[in-house]
C-alpha positions in Angstrom: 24.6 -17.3 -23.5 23.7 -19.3 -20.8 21.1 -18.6 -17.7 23.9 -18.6 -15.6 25.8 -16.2 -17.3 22.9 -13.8 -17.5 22.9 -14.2 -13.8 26.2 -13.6 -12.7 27.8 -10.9 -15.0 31.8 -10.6 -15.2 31.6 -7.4 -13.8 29.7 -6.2 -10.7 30.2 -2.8 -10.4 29.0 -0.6 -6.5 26.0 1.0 -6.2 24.0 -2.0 -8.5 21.0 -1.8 -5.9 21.2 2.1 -6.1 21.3 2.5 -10.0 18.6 -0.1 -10.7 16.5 1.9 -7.7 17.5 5.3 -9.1 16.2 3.9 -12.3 13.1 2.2 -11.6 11.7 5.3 -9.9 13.0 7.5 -12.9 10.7 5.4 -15.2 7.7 5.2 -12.9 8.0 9.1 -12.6 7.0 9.1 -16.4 4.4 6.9 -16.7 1.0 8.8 -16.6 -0.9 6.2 -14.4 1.3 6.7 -11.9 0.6 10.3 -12.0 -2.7 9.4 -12.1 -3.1 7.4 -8.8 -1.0 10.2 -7.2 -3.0 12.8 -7.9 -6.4 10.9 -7.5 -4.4 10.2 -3.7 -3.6 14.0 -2.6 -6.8 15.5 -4.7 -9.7 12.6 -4.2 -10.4 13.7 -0.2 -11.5 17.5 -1.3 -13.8 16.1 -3.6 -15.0 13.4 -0.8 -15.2 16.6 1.5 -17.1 18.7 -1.1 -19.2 16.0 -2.1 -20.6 15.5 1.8 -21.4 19.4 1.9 -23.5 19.4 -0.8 -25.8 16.9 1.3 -27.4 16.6 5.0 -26.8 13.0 5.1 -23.3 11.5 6.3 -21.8 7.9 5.9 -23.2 7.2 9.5 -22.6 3.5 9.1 -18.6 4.0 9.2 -16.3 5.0 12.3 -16.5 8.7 12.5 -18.7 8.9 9.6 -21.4 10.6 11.8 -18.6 13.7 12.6 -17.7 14.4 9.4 -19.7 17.9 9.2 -18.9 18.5 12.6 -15.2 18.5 12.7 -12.8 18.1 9.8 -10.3 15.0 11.6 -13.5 13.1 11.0 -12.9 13.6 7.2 -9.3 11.6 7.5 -10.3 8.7 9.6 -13.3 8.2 7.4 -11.4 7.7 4.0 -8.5 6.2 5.9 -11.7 3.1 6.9 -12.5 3.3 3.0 -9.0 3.2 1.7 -8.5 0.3 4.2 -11.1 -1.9 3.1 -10.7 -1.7 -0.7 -8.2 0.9 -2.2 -4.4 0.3 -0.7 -4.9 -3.1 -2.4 -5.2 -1.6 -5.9 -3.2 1.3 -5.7 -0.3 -0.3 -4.5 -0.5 -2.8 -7.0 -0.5 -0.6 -9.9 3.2 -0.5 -9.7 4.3 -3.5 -7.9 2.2 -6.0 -10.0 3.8 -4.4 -12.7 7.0 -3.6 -12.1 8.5 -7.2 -12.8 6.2 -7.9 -15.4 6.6 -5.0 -17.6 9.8 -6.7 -18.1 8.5 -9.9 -20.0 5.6 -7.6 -21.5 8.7 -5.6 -23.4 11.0 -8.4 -23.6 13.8 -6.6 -21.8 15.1 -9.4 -19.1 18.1 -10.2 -21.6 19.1 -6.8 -21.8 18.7 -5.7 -18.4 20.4 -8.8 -16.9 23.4 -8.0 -19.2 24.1 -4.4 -17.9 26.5 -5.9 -15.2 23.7 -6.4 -12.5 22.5 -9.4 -10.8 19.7 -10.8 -10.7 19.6 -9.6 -6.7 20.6 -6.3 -7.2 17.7 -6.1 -10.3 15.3 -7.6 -7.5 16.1 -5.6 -4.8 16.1 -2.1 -6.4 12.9 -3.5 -8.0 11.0 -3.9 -4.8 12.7 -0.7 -3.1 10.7 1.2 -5.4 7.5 -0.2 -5.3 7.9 0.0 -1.7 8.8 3.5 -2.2 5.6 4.2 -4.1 3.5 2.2 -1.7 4.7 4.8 0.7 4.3 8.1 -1.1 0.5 7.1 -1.8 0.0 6.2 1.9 1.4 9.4 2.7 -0.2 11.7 -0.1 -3.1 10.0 0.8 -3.3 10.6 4.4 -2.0 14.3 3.6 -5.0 15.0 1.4 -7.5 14.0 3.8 -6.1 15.4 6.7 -5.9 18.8 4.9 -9.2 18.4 2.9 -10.7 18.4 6.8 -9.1 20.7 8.2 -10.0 23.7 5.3 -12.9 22.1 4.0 -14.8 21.7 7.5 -12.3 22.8 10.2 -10.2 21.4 12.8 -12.8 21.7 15.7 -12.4 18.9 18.7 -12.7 15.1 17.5 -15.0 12.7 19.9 -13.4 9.5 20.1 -14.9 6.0 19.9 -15.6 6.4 23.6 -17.2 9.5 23.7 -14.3 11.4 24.8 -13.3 14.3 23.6 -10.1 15.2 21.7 -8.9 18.4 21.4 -7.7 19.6 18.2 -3.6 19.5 18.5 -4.0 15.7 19.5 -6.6 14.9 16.9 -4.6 16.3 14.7 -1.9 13.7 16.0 -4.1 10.9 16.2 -5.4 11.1 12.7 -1.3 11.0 11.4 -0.9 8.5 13.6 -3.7 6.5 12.3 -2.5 6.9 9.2 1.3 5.4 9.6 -0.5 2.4 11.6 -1.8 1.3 7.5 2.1 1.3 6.0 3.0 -2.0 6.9 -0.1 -3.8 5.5 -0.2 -1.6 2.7 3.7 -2.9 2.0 2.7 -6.6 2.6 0.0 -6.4 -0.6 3.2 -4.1 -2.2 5.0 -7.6 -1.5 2.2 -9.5 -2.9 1.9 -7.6 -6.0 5.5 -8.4 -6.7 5.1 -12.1 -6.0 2.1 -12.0 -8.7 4.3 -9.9 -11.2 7.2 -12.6 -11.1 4.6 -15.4 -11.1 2.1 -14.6 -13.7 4.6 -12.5 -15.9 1.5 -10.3 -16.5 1.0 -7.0 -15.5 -2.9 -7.3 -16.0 -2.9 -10.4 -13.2 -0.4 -9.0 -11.5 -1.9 -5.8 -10.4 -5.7 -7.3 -9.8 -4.5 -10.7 -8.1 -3.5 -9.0 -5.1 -7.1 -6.9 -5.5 -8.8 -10.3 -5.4 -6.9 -11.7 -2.5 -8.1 -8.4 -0.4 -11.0 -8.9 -1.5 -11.4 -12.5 -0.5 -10.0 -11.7 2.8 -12.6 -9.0 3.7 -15.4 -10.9 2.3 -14.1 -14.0 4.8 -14.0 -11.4 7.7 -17.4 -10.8 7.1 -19.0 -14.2 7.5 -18.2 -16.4 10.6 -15.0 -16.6 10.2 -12.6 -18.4 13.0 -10.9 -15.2 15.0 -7.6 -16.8 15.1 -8.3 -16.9 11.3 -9.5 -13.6 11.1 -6.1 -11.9 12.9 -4.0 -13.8 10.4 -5.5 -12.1 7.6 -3.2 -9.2 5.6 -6.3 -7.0 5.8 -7.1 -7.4 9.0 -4.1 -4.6 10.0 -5.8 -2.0 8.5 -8.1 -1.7 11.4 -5.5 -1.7 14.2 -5.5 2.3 14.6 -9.0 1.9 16.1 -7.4 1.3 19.3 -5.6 4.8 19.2 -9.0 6.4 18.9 -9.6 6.0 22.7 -9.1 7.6 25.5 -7.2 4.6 27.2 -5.3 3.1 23.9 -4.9 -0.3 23.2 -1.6 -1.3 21.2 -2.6 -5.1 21.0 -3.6 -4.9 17.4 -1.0 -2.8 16.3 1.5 -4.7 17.2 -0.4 -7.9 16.1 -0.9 -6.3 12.8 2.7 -5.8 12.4 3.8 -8.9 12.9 1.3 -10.5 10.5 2.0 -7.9 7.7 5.7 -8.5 8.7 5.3 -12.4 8.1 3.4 -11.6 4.5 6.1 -9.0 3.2 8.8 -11.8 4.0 7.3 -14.7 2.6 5.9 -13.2 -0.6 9.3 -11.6 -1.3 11.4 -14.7 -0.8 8.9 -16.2 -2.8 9.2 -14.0 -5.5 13.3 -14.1 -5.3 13.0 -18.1 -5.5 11.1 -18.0 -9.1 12.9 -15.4 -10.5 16.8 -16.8 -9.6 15.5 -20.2 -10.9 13.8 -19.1 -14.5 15.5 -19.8 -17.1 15.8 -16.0 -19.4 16.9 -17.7 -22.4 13.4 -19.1 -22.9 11.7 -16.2 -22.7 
């Protein structure tokens, strides 16, 4: 059988995307790690939460950290700054830098590309469900802290980065807001991660490349880095809800941040297409 031939089966039934989506989430519902990361998403804020009101002292050196026994949005915004910097990178990764290369790790590209579905349909119900994930742990996430606030501390008035104050209903708003502003740089590593799954064909490199690319980029952002530099960074996105945090918001970033994350998610992915419709599955 040729490479060809496990490309383009005779028969191509509807619904390819749909089944292999429909499939792929079926199999990352059973796997315990992801059950892992998305209970360590909706359960890790209350133990943030109880964790700071066991102690006077509050992560004063973040945005909002000083509020954090004063109202309970603080508690969101905080771990959304954390979560930012170091942990949308890994946890999105778990499943896309895996979800290709789980394939050559149980040598089941053969089979799979025999099952009357193209190697675009296998791709694209593929990424739909990492994507998928990458949205359920921004939004378990962002729905444990939020809720870890507001009945661990309480959902008194926010102050805003300029000293304004917000009253609760709009903080409330604010802090989902803030929130959604992270999905589309959280997607772009989610794009990355798949990229490194087709490329490496290792799940192990696959889900800590994109980690060390994140981390590479934050470390850059720290030194003296050029700005125009600095805005082109995929990390750089998760700091554009600042400028909803104000009592005159700016949208500059945002939509800056969009754009770049935009760019990433389409390169990495017609990256990752390329290599996999040109290797050759009857090497291995």
């Amino acid at each position: 059988m040729t490479a060809l031939a496990l490309d383009e089966p005779a028969a191509r039934p509807r619904g390819g995307v749909r089944t292999v989506y429909l499939w792929e989430l079926e199999k990352l519902t059973a796997q315990w790690r992801v059950r892992a990361v998305a209970a360590l998403c909706l359960l890790a804020p209350f133990a943030f939460v109880l964790a700071l009101k066991t102690q006077d002292t509050v992560p004063s050196d973040t945005l909002f950290g000083r509020w954090v026994h004063d109202t309970g949005y603080a508690v969101p915004l905080v771990v959304l700054g954390f979560a930012g910097q170091w942990g949308f990178p890994l946890l999105t990764s778990v499943v896309a830098g895996d979800i290709f290369a789980s394939e050559d790790h149980h040598g089941t590209w053969q089979t799979i590309l025999t099952r009357s579905r193209t190697r675009a349909q296998i791709f694209t119900g593929k990424v739909l469900a990492a994507a998928t994930f990458c949205v359920v742990v921004v939004a378990l996430a962002g729905a444990g802290s939020i809720a870890a606030g507001v009945l661990l501390v309480g959902h008194q008035p926010l102050v805003a980065l300029d000293g304004s104050l917000v009253p609760s209903g709009r903080a409330a708003e604010l802090a989902l807001l803030s929130w959604l502003c992270v999905l589309p740089p959280a997607l772009g590593f989610t794009a990355l991660g798949v990229l490194f799954s087709i490329a490496t064909r290792h799940s192990a490199a696959g889900i800590t490349g994109p980690v060390l690319v994140g981390l590479l980029m934050q470390l850059y952002a720290y030194v003296d880095a050029l700005d125009v530099v600095r805005h082109a960074l995929l990390t750089t996105p998760f700091d554009a809800w600042h400028g909803l945090l104000s009592a005159t918001p700016y949208y500059r970033p945002l939509v800056e941040g969009c754009a770049v994350s935009a760019a990433y998610t389409v390169v990495c992915l017609a990256a990752g297409y390329l290599l996999l419709r040109r290797r050759d599955f009857t090497k291995g």
